[in-house]
ROLUM-899597 format. One record per residue (C-alpha): x, y, z. Coordinates in steps of 0.001 Angstrom, whole numbers, plus 500000, padded with zeros to 6 digits. Layout:
% residues N
- X/Y/Z
...
This chain:
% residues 666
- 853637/387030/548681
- 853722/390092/550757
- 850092/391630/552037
- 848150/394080/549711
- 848400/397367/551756
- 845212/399722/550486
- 844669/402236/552537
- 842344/405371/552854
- 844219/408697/550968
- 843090/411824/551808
- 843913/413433/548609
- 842451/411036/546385
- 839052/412712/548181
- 840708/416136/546950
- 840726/414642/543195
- 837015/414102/543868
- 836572/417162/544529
- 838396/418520/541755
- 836298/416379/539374
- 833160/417650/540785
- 833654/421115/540386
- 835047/420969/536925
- 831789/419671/535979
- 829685/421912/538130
- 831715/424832/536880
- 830864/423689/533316
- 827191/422987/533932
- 827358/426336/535599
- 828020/428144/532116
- 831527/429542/533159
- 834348/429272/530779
- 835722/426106/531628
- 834051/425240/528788
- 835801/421208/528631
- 834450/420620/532364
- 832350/417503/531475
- 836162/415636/531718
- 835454/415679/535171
- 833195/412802/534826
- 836091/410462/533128
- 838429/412027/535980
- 835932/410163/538112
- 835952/406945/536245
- 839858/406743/536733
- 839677/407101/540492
- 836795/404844/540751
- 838717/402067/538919
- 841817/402471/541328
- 839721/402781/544356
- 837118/400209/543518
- 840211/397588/542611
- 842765/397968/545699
- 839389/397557/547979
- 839090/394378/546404
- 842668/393251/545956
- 843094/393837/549594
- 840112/391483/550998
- 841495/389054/547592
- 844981/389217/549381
- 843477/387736/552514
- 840870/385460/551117
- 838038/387516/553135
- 836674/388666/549797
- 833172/388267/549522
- 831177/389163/546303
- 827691/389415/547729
- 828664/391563/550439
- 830652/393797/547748
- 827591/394447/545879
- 826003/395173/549018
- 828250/397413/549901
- 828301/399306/546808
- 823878/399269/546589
- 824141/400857/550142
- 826740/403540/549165
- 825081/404723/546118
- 821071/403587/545959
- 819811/405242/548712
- 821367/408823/547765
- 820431/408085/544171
- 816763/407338/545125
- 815877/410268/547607
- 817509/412493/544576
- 815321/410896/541914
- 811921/410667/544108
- 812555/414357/545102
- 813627/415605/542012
- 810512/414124/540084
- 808199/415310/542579
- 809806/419104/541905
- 809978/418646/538585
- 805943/418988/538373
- 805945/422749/539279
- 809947/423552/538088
- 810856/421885/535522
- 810739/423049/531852
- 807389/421850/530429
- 809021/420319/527550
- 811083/417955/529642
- 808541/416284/532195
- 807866/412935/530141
- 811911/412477/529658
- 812039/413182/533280
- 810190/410440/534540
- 811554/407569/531837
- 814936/409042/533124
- 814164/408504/536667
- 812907/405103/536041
- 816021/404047/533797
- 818676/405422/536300
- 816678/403620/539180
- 817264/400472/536778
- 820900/402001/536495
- 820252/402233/532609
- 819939/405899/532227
- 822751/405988/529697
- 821355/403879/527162
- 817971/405716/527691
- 819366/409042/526993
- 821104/407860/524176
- 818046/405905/522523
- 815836/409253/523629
- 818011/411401/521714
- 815866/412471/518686
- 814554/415440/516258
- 811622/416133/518981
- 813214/415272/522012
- 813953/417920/524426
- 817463/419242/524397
- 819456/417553/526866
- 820171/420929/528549
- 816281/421006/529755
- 816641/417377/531269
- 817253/417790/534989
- 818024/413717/535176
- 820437/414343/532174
- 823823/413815/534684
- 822913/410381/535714
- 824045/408695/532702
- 827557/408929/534350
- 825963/407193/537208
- 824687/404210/534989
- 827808/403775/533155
- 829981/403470/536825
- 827040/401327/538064
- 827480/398768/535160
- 831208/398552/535632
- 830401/397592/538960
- 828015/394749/538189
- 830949/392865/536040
- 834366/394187/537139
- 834812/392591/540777
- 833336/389160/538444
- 836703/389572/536247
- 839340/390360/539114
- 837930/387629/541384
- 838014/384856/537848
- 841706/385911/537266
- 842917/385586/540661
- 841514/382161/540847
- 842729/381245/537915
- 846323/382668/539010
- 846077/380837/542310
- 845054/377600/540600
- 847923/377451/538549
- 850304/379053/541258
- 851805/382196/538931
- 851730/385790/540674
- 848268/386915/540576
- 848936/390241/540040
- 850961/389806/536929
- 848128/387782/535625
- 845853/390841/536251
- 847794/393233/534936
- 847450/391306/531819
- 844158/390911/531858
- 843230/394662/533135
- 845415/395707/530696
- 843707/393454/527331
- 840289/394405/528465
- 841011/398323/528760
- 842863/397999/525404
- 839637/396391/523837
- 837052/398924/525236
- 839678/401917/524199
- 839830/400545/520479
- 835862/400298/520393
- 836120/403654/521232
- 838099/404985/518660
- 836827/403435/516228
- 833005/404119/517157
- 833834/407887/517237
- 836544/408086/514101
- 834613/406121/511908
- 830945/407776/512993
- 828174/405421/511802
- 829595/402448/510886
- 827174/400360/512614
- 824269/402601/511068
- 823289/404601/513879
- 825139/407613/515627
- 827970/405719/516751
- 829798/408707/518469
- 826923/409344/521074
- 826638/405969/521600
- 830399/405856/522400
- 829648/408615/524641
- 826722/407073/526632
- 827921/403194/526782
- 829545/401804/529184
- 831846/399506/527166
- 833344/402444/525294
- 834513/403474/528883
- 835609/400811/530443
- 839014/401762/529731
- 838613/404709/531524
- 838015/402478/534860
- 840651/400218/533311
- 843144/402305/533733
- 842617/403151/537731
- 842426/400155/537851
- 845596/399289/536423
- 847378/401204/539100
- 845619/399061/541921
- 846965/396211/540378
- 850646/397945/540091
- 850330/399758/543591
- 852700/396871/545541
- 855459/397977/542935
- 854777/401568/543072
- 855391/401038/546494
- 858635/400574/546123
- 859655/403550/544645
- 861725/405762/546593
- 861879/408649/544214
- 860235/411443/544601
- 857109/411788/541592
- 855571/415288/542429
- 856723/416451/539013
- 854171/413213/537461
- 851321/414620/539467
- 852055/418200/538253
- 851907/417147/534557
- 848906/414920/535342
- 847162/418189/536873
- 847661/420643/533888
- 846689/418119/531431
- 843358/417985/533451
- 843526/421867/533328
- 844226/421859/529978
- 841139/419396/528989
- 839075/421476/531177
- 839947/424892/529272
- 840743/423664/525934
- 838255/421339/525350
- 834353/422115/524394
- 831089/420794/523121
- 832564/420698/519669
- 835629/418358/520695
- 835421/415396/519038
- 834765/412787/522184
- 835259/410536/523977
- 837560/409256/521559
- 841530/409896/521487
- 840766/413276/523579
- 839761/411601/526366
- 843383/410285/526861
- 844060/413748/527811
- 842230/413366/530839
- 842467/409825/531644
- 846373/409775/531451
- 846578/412985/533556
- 844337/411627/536210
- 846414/408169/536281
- 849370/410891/536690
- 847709/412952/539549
- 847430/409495/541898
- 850914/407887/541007
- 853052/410455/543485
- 850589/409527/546696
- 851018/405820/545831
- 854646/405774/546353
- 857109/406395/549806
- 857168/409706/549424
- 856550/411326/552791
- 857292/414766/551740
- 855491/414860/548708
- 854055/418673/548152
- 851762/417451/545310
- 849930/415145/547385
- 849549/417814/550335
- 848054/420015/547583
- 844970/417618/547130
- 844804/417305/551049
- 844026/420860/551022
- 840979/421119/553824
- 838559/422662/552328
- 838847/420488/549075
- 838650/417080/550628
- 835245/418288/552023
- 833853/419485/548241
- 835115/415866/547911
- 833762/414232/550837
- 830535/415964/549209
- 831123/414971/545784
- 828848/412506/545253
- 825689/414469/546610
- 826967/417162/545561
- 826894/415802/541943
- 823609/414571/542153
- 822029/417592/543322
- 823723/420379/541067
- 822262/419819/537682
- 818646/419844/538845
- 819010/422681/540828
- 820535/424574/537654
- 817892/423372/535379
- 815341/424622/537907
- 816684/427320/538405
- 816942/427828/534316
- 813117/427408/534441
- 811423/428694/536938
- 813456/432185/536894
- 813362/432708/533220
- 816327/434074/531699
- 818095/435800/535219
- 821921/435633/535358
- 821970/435221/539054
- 819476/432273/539389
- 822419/429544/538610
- 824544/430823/540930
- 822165/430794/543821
- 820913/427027/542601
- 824446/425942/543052
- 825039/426904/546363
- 821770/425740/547238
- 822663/422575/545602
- 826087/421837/547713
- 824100/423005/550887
- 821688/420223/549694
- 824585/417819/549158
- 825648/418655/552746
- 822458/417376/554454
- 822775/414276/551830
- 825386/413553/553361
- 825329/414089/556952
- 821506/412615/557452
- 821463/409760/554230
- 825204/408687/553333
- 827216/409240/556572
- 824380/406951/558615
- 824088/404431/556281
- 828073/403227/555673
- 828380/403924/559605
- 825634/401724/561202
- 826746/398499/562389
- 826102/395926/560104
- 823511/393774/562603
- 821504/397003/562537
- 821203/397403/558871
- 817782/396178/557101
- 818452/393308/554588
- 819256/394540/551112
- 816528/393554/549196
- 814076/395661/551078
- 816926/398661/550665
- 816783/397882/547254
- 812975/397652/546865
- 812220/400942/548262
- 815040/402594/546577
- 813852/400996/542875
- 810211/401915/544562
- 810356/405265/545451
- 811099/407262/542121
- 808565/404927/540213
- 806030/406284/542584
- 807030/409695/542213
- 806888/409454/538506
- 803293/408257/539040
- 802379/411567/541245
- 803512/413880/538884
- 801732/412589/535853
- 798540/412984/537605
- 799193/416150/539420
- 800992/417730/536124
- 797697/416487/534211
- 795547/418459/536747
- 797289/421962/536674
- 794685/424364/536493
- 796911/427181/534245
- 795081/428330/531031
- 798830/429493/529690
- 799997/425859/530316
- 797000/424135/529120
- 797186/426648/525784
- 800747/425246/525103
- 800376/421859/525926
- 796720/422224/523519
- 799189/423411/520891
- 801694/420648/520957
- 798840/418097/520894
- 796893/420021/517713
- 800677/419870/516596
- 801075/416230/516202
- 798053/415857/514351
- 800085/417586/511387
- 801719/414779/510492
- 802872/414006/507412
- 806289/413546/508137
- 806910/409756/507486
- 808908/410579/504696
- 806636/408521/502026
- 806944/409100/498566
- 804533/411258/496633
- 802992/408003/495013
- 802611/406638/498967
- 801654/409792/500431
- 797636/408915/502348
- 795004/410804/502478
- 795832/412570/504863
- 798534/414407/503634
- 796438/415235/500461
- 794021/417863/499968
- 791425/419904/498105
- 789856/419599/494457
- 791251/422538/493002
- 792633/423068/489694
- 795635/424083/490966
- 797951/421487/492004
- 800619/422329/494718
- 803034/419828/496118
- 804875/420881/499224
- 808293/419150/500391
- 810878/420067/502967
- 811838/419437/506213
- 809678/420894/509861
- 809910/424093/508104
- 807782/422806/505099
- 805615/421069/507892
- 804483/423832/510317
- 803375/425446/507171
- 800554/422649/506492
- 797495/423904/508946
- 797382/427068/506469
- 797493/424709/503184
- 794620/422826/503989
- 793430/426014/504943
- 793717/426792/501092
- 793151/423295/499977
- 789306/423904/501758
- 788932/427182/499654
- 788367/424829/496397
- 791052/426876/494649
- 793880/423794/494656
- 794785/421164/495121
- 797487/420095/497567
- 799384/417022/498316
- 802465/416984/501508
- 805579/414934/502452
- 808457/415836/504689
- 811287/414438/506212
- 812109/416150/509656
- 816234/417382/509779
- 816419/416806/505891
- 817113/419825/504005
- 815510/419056/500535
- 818627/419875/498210
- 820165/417293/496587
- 823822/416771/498465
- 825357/414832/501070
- 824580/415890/504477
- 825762/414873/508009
- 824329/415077/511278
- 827221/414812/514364
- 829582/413683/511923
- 826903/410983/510762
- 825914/410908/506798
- 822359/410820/506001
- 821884/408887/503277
- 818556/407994/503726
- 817617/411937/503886
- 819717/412624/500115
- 818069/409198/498797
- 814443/410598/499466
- 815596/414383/497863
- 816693/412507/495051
- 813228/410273/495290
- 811216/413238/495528
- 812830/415469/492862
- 812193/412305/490339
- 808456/412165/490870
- 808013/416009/491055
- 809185/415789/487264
- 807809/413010/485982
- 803885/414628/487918
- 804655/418097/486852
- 802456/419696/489135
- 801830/423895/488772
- 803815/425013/491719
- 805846/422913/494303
- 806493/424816/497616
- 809824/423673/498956
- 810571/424814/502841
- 814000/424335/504560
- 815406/425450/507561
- 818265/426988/505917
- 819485/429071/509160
- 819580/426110/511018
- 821523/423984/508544
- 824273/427508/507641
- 824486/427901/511979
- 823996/424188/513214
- 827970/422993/514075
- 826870/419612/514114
- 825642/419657/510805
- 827590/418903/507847
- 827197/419914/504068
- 828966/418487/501298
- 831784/418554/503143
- 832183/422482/503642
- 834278/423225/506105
- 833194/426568/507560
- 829922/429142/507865
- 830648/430770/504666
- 831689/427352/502593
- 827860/426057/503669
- 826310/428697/502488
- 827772/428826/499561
- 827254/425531/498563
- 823544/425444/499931
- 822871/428207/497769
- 824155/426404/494778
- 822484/423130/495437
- 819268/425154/495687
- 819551/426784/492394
- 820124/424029/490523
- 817312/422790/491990
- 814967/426068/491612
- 816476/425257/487634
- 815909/421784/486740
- 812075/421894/488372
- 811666/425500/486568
- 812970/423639/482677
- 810481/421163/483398
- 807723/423967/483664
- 806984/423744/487374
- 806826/427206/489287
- 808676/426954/492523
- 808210/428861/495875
- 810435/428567/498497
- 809534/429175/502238
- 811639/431440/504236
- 812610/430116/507820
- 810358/432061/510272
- 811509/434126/512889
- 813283/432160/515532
- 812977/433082/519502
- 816240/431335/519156
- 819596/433161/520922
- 821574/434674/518686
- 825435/432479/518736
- 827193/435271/518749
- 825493/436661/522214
- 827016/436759/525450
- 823738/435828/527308
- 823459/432175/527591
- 820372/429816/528328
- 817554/432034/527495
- 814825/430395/528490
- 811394/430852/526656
- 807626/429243/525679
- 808116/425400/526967
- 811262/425798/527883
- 809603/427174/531475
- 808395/425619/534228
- 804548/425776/535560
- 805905/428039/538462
- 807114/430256/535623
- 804200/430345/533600
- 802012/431046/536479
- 804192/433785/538323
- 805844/435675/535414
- 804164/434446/531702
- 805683/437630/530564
- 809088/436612/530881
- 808140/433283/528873
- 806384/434934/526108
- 808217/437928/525618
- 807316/440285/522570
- 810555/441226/520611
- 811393/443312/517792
- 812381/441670/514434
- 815386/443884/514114
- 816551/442990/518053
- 819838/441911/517439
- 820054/439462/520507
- 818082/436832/518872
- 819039/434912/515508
- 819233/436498/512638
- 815999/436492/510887
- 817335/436938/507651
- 819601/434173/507056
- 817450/432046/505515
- 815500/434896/503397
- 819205/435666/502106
- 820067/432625/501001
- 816656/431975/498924
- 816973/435208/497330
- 820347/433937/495715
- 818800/430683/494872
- 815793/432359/492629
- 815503/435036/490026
- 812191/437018/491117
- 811572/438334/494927
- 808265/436472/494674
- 809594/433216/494035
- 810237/432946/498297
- 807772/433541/501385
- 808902/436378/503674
- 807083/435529/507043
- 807931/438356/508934
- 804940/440481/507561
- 802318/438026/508777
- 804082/437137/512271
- 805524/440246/512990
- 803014/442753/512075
- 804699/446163/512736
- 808025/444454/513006
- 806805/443078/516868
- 807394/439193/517108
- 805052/437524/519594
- 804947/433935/520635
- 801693/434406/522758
- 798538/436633/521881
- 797133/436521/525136
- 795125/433333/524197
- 797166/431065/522088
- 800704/429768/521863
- 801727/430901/518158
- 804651/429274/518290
- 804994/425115/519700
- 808451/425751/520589
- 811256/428726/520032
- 811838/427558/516331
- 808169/426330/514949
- 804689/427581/514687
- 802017/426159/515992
- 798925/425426/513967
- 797410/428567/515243
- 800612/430109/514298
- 800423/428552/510899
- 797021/430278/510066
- 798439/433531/510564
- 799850/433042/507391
- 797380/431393/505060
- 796702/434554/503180
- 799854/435583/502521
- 800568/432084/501147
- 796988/432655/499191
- 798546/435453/497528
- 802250/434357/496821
- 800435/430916/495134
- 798897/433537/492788
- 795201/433257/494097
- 793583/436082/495706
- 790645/436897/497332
């Protein structure tokens, strides 16, 4: 059997570097809006790589599987390490408030190389959005991480077993390469085209997991095993690395947020990358594709792809943070970022795969400090974040903890629902349902409830809209959200109470794209059905003889969709830098009718339609917006806990305006 020839190729470093600007170019917020592929163009030439290293010490029985994992912790642990430490540390002073605690679990689970499965178990309806994470990118480096742990296991077992019983190795991992890629691909598909089949949000999870992208790897890998017959080929292949490039080009324009993914759309990708590295792998001397990716200056962005990759996203989120809502500030944080990457490289990476192997320490004490060093940085900045001094910071983070205390969102059933959630001695009796829009309304109903004119009992389910149809959430149904509507709506007629105050985030559920309603199909299909599933609502509780009020959705310090200006960045959404140099710029003041933000009267619109008399729905605006200026901040108190919710302070702005739509006034 002729010698496994796997040698260093210059423009497989230019495919790096293509990778890692797709995605920085996408984190960046320029229209390359399908950029993230660059992380599964990654995965394909990590595969190849990864297997011809391996077939080629196989090939001459020098493979060794300790000193492969060695190998691999010193190329990627120490980087990964001075990254997390650093970024943690920064993170204290610019970082978005709202995204410290996920910081620090994110740290710890990447150091653990399990940041995928923490960011998918994190996701949630109060989690931070993962675009305020600045350890959001190292899921990728979790999910390459775990391939590496089992992979070389699975080559090294077939070869054996090849050897053993004296067949051609590589045909027996072809086969296997080829079973196991098949495997994790149909997992795949079948996680993201039949979304919650397993009863939880199966297309993130296909997303996140490794498993679901093994095929990815799979794939590179496949062409390792093939190389010695690709070899062979005389022919000239330019014109497969030319398709292989616009299909990468064509992911990376064509695809966005809303593709359905990873899924069969990631083939797209995939193939085309498995396309851009079959003309260098052949005898093709003249080959103008593969002197394309040995273009100078992008071997070095891919020389510097790995630092490079680690440092850009926190540099943007900083950035995002600290410089509140400033065009310019992500452009500057990304060239900061690859100068970053450049001293990553030339004083961490370069000296550690260069020193001579007597020299280096013995791996376990690399791998101590490297699993040591974030933890402790995650330890500094809890205390140091706990001791900020800032009366703007200690405001907000005083009105996210009065905030919890709200509760009453468990979801229980009237005849469940504690004391807590039930209030007053009146003789008017007032139930109040809904979703967080029902539930940042409660601080002024006990308010009322302590006035002795009613009587007032709460449940809500948080990301339920309390209508009675089906409803999806990333193309996941919840039933468990129309099963407690339906619940509800039964026990609200058999108690017949005087009024029952229903509040729904109707703007969010009309604008959300990753929320489905009885299977509508666009903006104006939603509404229209939302609107009739609330009237017939409104009508069955009003037969029964039970008033109804519904509560308009406040107004949001949320971008408008249709604006060009992206990432505006407001209340806990800053950093402590920010809130200390320029509060201004955090809690701006903003007129109701500015028509850069979202449009206030969505919601009010829709209830209008759903109800007979004006005074059957709660216009906020008067109470929160008095002479049509919005604030989020009075100088003293956060009124809002984050750019779509009051905060309790914010709720008691409005207790006598609900006073006088309940019909009792003072």
């Amino acid at each position: 059997m002729p010698p496994y020839v796997f040698e260093h190729r210059t423009d497989i470093q230019g495919m790096r570097g293509l990778a890692v600007l797709l995605v920085v170019l996408y984190h960046t917020g320029l229209p390359v809006t399908g950029g993230f592929i660059g992380v599964d163009v990654f995965f394909v030439i990590s595969g190849f790589v990864i297997s011809g290293g391996i077939l080629k010490t196989l090939g001459t029985d020098r493979f060794s599987m300790s000193q492969f994992y060695r190998r691999r912790l010193r190329r990627l642990l120490p980087a990964l390490s001075l990254t997390l430490t650093l970024v943690v540390l920064a993170s204290t002073f610019l970082a978005p408030e709202r995204a410290l605690d996920a910081t620090g679990k994110t740290a710890i689970s990447a150091t653990l190389l399990n940041a995928n499965h923490y960011l998918f178990q994190a996701t949630g309806y109060f989690d931070s959005p993962a675009e305020f994470n600045p350890l959001l990118h190292t899921w990728s480096l979790s999910v390459e991480e775990q391939f590496y742990l089992f992979f070389p296991v699975l080559i090294f077992g077939l070869w054996r077993a090849a050897k053993r019983h004296e067949s051609n190795p590589y045909s027996k991992l072809a086969g296997g390469v080829a079973l196991i890629g098949l495997a994790s691909f149909s997992l795949n598909l079948g996680m993201v085209e039949l979304p919650g089949f397993m009863g939880i949000d199966t297309r993130s999870l296909a997303f996140y997991t490794c498993v679901t992208r093994v095929w990815e790897f799979s794939v590179g890998a496949l062409l390792a095993v093939l190389l010695p017959r690709l070899r062979g080929v005389t022919a000239k292949l330019d014109s497969l690395g030319f398709i292989g490039f616009a299909a990468i080009l064509a992911a990376a324009v064509l695809f966005s947020k809303e593709t359905v993914f990873p899924g069969y759309a990631a083939l797209l990708p995939v193939l085309g990358t498995a396309l851009l590295i079959v003309p260098g792998a052949v005898r093709d001397e003249r080959s103008n594709f593969k002197r394309l990716f040995e273009t100078r200056w992008l071997v070095r962005v891919g020389d510097l792809s790995y630092a490079w990759y680690l440092w850009h996203w926190p540099a943007i989120v900083f950035a995002r943070a600290t410089w509140p809502n400033d065009p310019t500030a992500t452009g500057i944080a990304v060239i900061l970022s690859l100068g970053a990457a450049w001293l990553t490289e030339r004083w961490v990476e370069t000296p550690i795969r260069k020193r001579p192997r007597a020299e280096q320490r013995p791996i376990l004490v690399v791998g101590l400090v490297c699993v040591l060093l974030p933890v402790l940085a995650v330890f500094i900045q809890n205390e140091v974040s706990r001791s900020l001094d800032l009366p703007i910071l200690q405001a907000m983070r005083h009105a996210k903890t009065d905030y919890a205390k709200t509760g009453c969102a468990t979801a229980s059933s009237l005849a469940t629902v504690g004391n807590q959630c039930a209030w007053g001695k009146g003789p008017t009796r007032v139930i109040v349902v809904g979703d967080s829009n029902a539930q940042q309304h409660l601080p002024a109903f006990k308010e009322l409830a302590n006035s002795g004119d009613f009587t007032i009992k709460a449940t809500t389910m948080l990301g339920c809209p309390f209508v009675d149809l089906k409803t999806s959430r990333d193309g996941l149904e919840h039933r468990r959200c129309r099963r407690w509507v339906q619940e509800i709506r039964s026990e609200l007629l058999a108690a017949k109470p005087d009024i029952v105050v229903i509040g729904i985030a109707t703007d969010a559920y009309i604008t959300g794209t990753n929320i489905g309603i009885e299977d509508a199909n666009d903006l104006e299909a939603k509404r229209a059905v939302l609107v009739e599933g609330l009237r017939g609502l409104v009508r069955e509780l009003s037969d029964a003889g039970i008033r109804v009020l519904l509560l308009d959705p406040i107004p949001k310090f949320q971008p408008n969709p249709d604006s060009a200006t992206n990432h505006v960045v407001l209340g806990d959404s800053c950093s402590a830098a920010a809130l200390y140099f320029w509060p201004e710029k955090c809690a701006p003041q903003r007129r109701l009718d500015d028509p850069f933000w979202l449009d206030p009267t969505i919601g009010k619109k829709i209830h209008a339609e759903a109800v007979d008399s004006a005074q059957a729905h709660v216009d906020f605006a008067p109470a929160l917006c008095p002479n049509g200026q919005c604030r989020v901040f009075d100088g003293q108190h956060w009124l809002y806990r984050d750019d779509a919710h009051l905060s309790p302070r914010g709720s008691r702005l409005t207790t006598e305006l609900l006073r006088t739509r309940l019909g009792v006034r003072r």
